[in-house]
C-alpha positions as CSV (number, residue, x, y, z in Angstrom):
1,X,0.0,0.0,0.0
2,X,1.1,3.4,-0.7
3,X,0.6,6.3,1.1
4,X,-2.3,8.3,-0.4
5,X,-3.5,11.8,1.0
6,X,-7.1,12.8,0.2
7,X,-8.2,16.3,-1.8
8,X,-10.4,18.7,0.9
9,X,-10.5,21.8,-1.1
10,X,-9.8,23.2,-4.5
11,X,-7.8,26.4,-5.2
12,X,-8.6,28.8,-7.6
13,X,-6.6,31.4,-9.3
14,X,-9.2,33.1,-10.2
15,X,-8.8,35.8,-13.5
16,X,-6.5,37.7,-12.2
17,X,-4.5,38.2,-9.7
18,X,-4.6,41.8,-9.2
19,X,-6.9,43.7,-6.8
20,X,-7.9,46.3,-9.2
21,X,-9.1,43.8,-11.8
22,X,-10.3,41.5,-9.4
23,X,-12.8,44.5,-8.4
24,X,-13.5,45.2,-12.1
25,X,-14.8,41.1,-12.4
26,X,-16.9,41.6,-9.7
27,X,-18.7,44.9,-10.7
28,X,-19.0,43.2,-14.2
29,X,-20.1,39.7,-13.0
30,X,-22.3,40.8,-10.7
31,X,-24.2,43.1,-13.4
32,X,-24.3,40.2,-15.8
33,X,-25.6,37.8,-13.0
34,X,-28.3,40.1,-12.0
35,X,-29.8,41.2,-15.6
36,X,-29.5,37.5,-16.5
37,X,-31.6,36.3,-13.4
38,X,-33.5,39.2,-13.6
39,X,-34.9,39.1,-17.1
40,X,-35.8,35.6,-16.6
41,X,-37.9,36.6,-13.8
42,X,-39.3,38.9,-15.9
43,X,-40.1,36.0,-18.6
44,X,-41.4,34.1,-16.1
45,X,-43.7,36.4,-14.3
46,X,-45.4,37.8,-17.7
47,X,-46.0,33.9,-18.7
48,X,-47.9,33.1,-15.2
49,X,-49.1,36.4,-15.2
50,X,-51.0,36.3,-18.8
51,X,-54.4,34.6,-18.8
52,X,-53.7,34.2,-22.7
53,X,-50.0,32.7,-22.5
54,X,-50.4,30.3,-19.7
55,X,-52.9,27.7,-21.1
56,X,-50.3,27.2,-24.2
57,X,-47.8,24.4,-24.2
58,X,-45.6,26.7,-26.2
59,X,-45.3,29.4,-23.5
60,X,-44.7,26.7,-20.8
61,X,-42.0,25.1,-22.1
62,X,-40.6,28.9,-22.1
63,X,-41.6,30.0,-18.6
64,X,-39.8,26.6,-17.9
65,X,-37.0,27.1,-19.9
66,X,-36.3,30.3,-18.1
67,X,-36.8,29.4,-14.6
68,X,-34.1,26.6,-15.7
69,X,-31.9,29.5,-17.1
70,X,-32.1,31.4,-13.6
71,X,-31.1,28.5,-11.5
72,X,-28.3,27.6,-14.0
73,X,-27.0,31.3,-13.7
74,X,-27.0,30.5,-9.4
75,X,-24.9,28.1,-9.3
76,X,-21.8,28.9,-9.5
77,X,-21.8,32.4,-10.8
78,X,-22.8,34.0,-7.1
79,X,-19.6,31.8,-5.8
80,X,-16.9,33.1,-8.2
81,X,-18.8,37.1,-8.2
82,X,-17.9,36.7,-3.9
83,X,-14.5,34.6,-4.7
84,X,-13.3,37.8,-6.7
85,X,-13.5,40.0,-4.0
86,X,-11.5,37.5,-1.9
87,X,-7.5,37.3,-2.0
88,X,-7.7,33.3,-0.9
89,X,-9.8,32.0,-3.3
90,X,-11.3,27.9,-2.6
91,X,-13.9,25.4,-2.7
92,X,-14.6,22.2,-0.5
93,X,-14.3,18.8,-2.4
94,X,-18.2,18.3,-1.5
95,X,-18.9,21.9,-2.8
96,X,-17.4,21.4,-6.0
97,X,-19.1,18.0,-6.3
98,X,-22.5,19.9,-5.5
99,X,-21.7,22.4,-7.9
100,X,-20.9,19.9,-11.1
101,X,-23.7,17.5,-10.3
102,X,-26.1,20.8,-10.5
103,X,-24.8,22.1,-13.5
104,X,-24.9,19.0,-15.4
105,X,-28.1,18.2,-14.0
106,X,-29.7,21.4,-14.8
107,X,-28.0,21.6,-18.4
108,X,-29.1,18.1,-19.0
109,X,-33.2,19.5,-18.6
110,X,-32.4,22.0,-20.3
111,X,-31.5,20.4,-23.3
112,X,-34.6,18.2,-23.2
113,X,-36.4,20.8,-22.7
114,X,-35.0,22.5,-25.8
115,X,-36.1,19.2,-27.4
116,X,-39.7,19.3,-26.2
117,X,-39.6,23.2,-27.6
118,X,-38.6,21.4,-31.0
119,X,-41.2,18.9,-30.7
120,X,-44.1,21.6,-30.0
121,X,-43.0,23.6,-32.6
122,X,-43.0,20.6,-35.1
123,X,-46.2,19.6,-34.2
124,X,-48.1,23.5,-34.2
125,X,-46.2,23.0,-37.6
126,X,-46.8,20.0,-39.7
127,X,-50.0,19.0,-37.6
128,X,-52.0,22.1,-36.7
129,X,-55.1,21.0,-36.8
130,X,-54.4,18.0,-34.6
131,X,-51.8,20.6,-32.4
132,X,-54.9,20.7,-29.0
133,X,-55.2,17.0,-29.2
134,X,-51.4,16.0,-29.3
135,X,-50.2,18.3,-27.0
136,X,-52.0,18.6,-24.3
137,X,-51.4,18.8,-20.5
138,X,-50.7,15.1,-20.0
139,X,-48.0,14.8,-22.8
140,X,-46.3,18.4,-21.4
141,X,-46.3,17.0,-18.2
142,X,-44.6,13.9,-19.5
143,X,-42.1,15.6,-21.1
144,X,-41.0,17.8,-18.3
145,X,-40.8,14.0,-16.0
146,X,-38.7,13.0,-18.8
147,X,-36.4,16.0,-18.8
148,X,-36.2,16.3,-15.1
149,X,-35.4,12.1,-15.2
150,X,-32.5,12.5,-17.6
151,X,-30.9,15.6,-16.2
152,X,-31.0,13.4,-12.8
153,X,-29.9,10.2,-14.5
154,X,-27.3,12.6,-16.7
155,X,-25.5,13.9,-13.4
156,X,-25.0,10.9,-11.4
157,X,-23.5,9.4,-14.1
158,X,-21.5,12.4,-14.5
159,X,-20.5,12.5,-10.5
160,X,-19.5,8.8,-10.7
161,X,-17.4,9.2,-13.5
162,X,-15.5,12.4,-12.2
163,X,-15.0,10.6,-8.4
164,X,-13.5,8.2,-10.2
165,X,-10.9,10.2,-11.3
166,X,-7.1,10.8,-9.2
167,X,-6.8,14.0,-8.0
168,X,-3.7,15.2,-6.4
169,X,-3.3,16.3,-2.8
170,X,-3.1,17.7,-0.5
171,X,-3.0,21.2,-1.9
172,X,-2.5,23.9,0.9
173,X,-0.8,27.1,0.2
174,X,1.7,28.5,2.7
């Protein structure tokens, strides 16, 4: 047996490593991150808010796709917008676990969801007289348990995979 030493924490650099550009990331970051989650809101609220949009399959799949958008945005952009401001910059093993197994599992939706957008969109298409009867509630709502299925499925595979991998250790800065 060989003596192996377990990884706690990950370091980053970060984009730069001076303070006057660090503060520059954050004022910028931070502006992105709130317009981003912001306008999604927006989305979102006019969708649920409209008597006219929120019976249409179309206009779910978008008030879904943006809530999905908003979360994405959270998690890990409010993390590195604080990390800039700081000069020792790190993340716990479990954190950054947490971190990929959200983002792959929220990307992985949102991709089906994309899918389901194509679907609708062919159907209101090529079908449109048969557009009510094919999509209705009960086929949205089976899309969405298949996206939300497949991101799950998608990101354990992915967390499985990745703590397979070696990573060196320890890595503590002096």
């Amino acid at each position: 047996m060989q003596n192996q030493s377990f990884v706690t924490e990950f370091i980053f650099l970060g984009l730069s490593q001076n303070p006057e550009v660090q503060k520059i990331v954050f004022i910028v970051f931070l502006f992105v991150y709130i317009a981003t989650v912001g306008g999604n809101m927006i989305i979102v609220v006019t969708i649920v808010c409209s008597p006219a949009l929120v019976d249409c399959p179309m206009y779910f799949f978008l008030a879904f796709l943006s809530l999905l958008d908003a979360f994405f945005s959270s998690v890990i952009t409010p993390k590195m917008v604080v990390d800039s401001l700081y000069e020792k910059k790190t993340i716990s093993f479990e954190g950054c676990m947490m971190q990929l197994f959200a983002e792959h599992f929220l990307a992985a939706v949102e991709v089906i969801v994309l899918t389901a957008m194509a679907y609708d969109r062919y159907v209101a298409i090529c079908k449109p007289l048969h557009y009510s009867s094919i999509m209705n509630w009960k086929v949205c709502g089976t899309l969405m348990g298949i996206a939300w299925t497949g991101g799950f499925l998608h990101s354990i595979i992915q967390i499985i995979f990745t703590l397979q991998l070696p990573f060196c250790g320890p890595n503590v800065i002096d």
